[in-house]
C-alpha positions as CSV (number, residue, x, y, z in Angstrom):
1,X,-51.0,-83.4,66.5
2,X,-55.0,-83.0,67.5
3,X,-55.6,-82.8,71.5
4,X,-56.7,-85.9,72.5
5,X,-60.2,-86.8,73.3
6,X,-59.9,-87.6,76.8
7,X,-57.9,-87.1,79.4
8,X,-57.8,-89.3,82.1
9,X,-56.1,-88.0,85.5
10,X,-54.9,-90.6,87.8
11,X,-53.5,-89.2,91.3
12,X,-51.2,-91.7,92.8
13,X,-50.9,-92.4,96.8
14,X,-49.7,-95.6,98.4
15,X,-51.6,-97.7,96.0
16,X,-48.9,-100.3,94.6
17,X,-50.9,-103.2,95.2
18,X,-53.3,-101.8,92.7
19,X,-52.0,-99.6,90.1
20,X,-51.0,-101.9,87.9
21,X,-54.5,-103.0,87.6
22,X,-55.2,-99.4,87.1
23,X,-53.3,-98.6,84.7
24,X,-54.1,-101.5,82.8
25,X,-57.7,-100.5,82.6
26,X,-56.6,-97.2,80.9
27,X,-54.7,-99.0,78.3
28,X,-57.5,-102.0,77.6
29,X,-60.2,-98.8,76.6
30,X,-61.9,-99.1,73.5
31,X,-61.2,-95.4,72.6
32,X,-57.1,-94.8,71.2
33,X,-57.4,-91.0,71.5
34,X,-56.5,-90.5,75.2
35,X,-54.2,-88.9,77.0
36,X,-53.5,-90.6,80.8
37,X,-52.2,-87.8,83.2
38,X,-50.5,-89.8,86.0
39,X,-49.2,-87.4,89.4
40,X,-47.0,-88.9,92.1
41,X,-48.9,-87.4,95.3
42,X,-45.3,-88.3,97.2
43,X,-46.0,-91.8,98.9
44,X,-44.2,-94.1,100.4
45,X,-44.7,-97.1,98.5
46,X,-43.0,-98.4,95.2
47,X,-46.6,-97.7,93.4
48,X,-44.4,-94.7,90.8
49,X,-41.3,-96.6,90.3
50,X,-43.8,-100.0,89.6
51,X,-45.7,-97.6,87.6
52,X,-43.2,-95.4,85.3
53,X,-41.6,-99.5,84.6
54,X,-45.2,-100.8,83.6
55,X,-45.6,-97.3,81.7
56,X,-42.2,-97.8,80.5
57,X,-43.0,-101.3,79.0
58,X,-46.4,-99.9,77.0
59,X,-45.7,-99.8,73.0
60,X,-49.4,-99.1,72.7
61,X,-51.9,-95.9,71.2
62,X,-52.4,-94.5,74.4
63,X,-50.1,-91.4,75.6
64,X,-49.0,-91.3,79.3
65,X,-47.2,-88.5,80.8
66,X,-46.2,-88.1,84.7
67,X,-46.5,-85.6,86.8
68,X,-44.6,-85.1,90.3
69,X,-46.2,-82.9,93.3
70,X,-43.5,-81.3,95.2
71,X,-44.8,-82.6,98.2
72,X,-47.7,-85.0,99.3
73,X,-50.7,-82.4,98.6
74,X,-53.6,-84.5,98.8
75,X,-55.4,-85.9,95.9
76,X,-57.5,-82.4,95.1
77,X,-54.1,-80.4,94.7
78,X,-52.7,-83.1,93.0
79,X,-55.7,-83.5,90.1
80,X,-55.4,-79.4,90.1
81,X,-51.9,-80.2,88.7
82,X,-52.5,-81.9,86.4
83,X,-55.7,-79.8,84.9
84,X,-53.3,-77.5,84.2
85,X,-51.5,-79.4,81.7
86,X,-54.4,-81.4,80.4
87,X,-55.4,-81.2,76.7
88,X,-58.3,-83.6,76.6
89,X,-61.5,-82.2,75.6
90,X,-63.0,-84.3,78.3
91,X,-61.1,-85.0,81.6
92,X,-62.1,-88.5,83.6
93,X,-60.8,-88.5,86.9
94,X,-59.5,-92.0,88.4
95,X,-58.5,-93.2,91.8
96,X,-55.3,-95.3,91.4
97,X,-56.9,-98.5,93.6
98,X,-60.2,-97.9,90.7
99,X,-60.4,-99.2,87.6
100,X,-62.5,-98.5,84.6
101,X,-64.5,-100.7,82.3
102,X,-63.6,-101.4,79.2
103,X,-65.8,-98.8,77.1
104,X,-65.9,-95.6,79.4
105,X,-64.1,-93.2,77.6
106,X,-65.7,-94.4,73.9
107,X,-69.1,-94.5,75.6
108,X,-69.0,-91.0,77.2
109,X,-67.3,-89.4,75.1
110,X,-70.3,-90.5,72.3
111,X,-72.8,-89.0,75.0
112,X,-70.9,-86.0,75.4
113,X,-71.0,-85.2,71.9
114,X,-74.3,-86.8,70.9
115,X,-75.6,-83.9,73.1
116,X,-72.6,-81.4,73.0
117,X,-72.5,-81.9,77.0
118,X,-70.8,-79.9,79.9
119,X,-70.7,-83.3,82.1
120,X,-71.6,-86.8,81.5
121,X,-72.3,-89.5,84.0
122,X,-72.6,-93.1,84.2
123,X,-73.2,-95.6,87.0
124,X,-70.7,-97.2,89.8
125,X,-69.7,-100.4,90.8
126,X,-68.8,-100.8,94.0
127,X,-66.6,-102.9,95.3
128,X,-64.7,-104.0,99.0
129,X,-61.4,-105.3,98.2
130,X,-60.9,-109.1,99.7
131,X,-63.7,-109.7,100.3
132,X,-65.9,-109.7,97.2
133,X,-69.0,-108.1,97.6
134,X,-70.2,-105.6,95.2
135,X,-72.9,-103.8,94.1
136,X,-74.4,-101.1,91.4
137,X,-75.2,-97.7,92.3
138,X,-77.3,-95.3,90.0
139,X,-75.2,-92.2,89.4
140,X,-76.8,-89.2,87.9
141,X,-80.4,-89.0,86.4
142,X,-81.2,-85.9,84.5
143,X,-81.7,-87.4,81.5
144,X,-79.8,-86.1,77.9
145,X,-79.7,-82.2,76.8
146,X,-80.2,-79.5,78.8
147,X,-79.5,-79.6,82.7
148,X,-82.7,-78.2,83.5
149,X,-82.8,-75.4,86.6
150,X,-85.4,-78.5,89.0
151,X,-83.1,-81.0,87.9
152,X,-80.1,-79.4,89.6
153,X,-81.9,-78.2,92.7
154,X,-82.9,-81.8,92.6
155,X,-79.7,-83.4,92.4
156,X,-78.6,-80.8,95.0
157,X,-81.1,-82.2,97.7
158,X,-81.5,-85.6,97.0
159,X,-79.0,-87.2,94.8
160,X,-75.5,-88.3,95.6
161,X,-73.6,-89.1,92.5
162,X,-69.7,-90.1,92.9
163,X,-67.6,-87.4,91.0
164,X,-65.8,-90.2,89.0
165,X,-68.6,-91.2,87.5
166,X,-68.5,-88.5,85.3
167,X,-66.1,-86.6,82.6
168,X,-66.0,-83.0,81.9
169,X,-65.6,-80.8,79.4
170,X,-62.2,-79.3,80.1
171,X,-62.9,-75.9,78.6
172,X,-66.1,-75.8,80.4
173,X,-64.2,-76.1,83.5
174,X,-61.4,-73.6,82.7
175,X,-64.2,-71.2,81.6
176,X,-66.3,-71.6,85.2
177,X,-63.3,-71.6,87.2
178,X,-63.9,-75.1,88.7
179,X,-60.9,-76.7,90.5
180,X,-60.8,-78.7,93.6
181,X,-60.4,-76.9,97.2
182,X,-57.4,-78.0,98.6
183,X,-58.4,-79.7,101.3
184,X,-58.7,-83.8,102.1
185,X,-61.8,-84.3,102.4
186,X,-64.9,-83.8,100.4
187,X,-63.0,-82.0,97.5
188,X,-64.8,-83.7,95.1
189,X,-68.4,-83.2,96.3
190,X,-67.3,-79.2,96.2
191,X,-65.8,-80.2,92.6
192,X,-68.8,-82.4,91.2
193,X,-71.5,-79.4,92.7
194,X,-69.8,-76.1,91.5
195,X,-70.4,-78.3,88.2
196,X,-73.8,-79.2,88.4
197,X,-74.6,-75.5,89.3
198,X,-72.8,-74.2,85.5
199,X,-73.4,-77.2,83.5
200,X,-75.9,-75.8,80.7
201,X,-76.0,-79.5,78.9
202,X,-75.9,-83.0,80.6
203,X,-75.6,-86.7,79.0
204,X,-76.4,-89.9,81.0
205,X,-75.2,-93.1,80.3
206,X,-77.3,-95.8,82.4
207,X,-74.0,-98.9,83.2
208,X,-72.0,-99.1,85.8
209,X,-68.7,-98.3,84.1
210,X,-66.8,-97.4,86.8
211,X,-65.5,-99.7,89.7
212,X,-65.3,-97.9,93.1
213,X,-62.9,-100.3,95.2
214,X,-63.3,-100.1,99.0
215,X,-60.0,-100.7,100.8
216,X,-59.7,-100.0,104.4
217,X,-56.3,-98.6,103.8
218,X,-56.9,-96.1,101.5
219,X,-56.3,-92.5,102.3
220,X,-59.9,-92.0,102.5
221,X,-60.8,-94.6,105.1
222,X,-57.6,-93.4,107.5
223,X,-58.8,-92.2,110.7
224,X,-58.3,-88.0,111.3
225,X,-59.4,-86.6,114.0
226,X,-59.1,-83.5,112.4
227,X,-61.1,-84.9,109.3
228,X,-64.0,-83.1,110.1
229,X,-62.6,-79.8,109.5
230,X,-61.1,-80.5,106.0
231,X,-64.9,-81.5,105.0
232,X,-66.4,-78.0,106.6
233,X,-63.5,-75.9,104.6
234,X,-64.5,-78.0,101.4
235,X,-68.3,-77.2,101.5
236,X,-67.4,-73.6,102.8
237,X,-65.3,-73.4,99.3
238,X,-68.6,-74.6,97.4
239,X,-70.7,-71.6,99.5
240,X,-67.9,-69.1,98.2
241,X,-67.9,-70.4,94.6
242,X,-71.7,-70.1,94.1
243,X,-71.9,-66.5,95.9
244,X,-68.9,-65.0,94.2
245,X,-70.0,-66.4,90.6
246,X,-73.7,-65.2,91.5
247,X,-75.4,-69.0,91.8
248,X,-76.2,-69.0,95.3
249,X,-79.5,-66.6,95.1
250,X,-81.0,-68.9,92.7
251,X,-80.1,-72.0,94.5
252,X,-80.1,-70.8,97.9
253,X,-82.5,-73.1,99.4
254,X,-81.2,-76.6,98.3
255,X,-76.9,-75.1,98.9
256,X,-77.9,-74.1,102.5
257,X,-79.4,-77.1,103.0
258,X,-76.7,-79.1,101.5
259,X,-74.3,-77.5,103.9
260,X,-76.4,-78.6,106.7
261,X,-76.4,-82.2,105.7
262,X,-72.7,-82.8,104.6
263,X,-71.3,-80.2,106.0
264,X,-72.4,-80.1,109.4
265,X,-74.2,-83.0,110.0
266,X,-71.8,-85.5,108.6
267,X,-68.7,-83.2,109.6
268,X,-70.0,-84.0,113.3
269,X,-70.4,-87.7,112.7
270,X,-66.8,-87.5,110.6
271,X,-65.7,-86.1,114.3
272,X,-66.9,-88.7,115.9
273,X,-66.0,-91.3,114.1
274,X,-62.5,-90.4,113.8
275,X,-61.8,-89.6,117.5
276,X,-61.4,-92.0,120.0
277,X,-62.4,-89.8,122.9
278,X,-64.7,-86.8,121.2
279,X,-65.2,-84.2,123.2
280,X,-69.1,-82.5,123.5
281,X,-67.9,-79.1,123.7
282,X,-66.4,-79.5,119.9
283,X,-70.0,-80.9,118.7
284,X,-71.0,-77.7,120.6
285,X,-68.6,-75.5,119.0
286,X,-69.2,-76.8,115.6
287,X,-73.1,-76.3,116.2
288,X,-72.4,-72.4,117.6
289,X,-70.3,-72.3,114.3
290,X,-72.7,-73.7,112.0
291,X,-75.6,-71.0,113.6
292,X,-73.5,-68.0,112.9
293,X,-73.5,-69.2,109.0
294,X,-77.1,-70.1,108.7
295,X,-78.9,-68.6,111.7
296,X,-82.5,-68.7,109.7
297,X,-81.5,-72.6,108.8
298,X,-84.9,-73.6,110.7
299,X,-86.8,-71.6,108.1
300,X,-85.3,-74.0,105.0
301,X,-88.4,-75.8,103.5
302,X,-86.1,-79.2,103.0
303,X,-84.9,-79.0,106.6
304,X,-88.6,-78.7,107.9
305,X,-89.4,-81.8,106.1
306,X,-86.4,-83.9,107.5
307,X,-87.2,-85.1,110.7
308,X,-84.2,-87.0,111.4
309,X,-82.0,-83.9,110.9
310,X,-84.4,-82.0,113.1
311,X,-83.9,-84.7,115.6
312,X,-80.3,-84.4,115.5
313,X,-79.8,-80.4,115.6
314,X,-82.0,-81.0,118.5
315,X,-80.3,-82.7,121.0
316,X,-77.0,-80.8,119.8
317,X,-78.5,-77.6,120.3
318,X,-80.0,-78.8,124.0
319,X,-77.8,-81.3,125.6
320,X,-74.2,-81.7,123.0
321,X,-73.5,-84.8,125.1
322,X,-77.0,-86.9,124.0
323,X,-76.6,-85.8,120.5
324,X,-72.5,-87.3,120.6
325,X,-73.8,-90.4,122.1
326,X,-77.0,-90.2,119.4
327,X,-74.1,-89.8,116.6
328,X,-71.9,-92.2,118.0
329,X,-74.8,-95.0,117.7
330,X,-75.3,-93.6,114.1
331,X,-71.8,-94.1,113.3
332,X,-71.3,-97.9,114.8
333,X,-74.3,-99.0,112.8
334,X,-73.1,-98.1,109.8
335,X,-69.7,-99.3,110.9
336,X,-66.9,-97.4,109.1
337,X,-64.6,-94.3,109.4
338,X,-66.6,-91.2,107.6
């Protein structure tokens, strides 16, 4: 029997309400040749049980197989699990409250092979759940062929592509030594930029083909106060990956100031926004912590230009307490949990 052409991984958390809708998406794509990967994550919901029946039910092409974490892990551990059994030559990764359109797999997988790519990316639709607004987001634009050394360091500083908007080319990943850190938050941004940084070939496919549904209950909207420091050990993983497979040199500029955007910088508003009563002296902390790292970080050309950053490391650095009342203002105008 040939490997199939795609495998789709779907980790499954609390999400009854939805899978079935997920799952149906998988089996409605225009491509036969996949392989759906789906890994109980240990909730507690019905969404297996109401899964392996609807699974149970399929007389279709498609080949499903389930996977069971021995304990709830988080969904970077639990699509780790199920890498290692994946045969695809691609590997999509979907959120079990997601759902795909139609032609993703066909469509990519064309790309991927038109120009024999490491990753492929498409566009998002986003969507809040109940309420029924939605809108497009651009994913990745490095055009088709090769992933061009600017390009990165330009999706590195300025670009912020969801990670399932893409599909990978499994051996690539195996080869590289990509997995997610096993952490719970910000997996995939460490996931989606160890790949930019070895992907030699990239395709682009310009339609939102993936559906990105907001619910407030999902595991990524949950407040946790301690949040914050599952999204520092995730871009700390990233700073490891590229020094220890000899990226970081080359890219050292746009990674350090990556870290000091979504690591630090957002980690502190993640804080915040997760903790009822924050605390300056942990804003403090996390600033003395964040020096130690990068004590030159003033001298990075992107930091320079960004005044709002600037602004911010400013007050934390001369009065913590201004710059948590500063973040907390960021954070109820935007007006969700980070």
């Amino acid at each position: 029997m040939n490997s199939p052409k795609v495998s789709v991984i779907i980790p499954v958390y609390n999400a009854s309400p939805y899978i079935v809708a997920c799952i149906d998406s998988v089996i409605f794509q225009t491509m036969d040749d996949i392989e759906v990967l789906i890994v109980d994550d240990k909730g507690n919901d019905d969404a297996m049980s109401k899964s392996a029946r609807y699974v149970g039910d399929y007389r279709g092409s498609k080949l499903f197989r389930f996977l069971e974490m021995p304990s709830n892990g988080g969904p970077g551990k639990a699509r780790n699990l199920a890498l290692e059994t994946a045969q695809g030559e691609y590997v999509a990764f979907l959120d079990s409250d997601d759902i795909l359109e139609a032609g993703f797999c066909e469509l990519m997988y064309s790309a991927a092979r038109r120009q024999k790519a490491d990753i492929v990316g498409c566009d998002l639709m986003r969507e809040t759940v109940g309420v029924g607004e939605s809108k497009t987001e651009k994913g990745l634009r490095a055009g088709n062929g090769e992933f061009a050394v600017s390009r990165k360091k330009r999706y590195l500083v300025r670009e912020n592509a969801d990670f399932h908007t893409f599909i990978y080319n499994r051996q690539f990943l195996l080869e590289n030594e990509i997995k997610f850190p096993e952490t719970r938050s910000a997996e995939d941004k460490c996931f989606l930029a160890c790949s930019v940084l070895q992907a030699r070939r990239v395709a682009t496919v310009k339609r939102p083909l993936y559906h990105y549904r907001v619910r407030r209950t999902s595991s990524s909207q949950e407040k946790d106060a301690l949040r914050f420091r599952h999204r520092t050990a995730s871009f700390d993983a990233l700073m490891d990956y590229a020094k220890s497979h000899s990226l970081h040199e080359d890219f050292s500029q746009e990674l350090d100031y990556l870290y000091l955007k979504e690591a630090f910088l957002v980690s502190c508003r993640t804080y915040v926004a997760n903790t009822d009563e924050y605390q300056s002296y942990v804003l403090e902390e996390m600033f003395l912590n964040f020096r130690s790292k990068f004590p030159e970080y003033r001298q990075n050309r992107y930091y320079r230009r960004d005044l709002r950053s600037r602004f911010t490391l400013f007050l934390l650095r001369t009065s913590p307490k201004a710059g948590a009342r500063y973040i907390r203002n960021k954070v109820q105008k935007i007006g969700n949990r980070v």
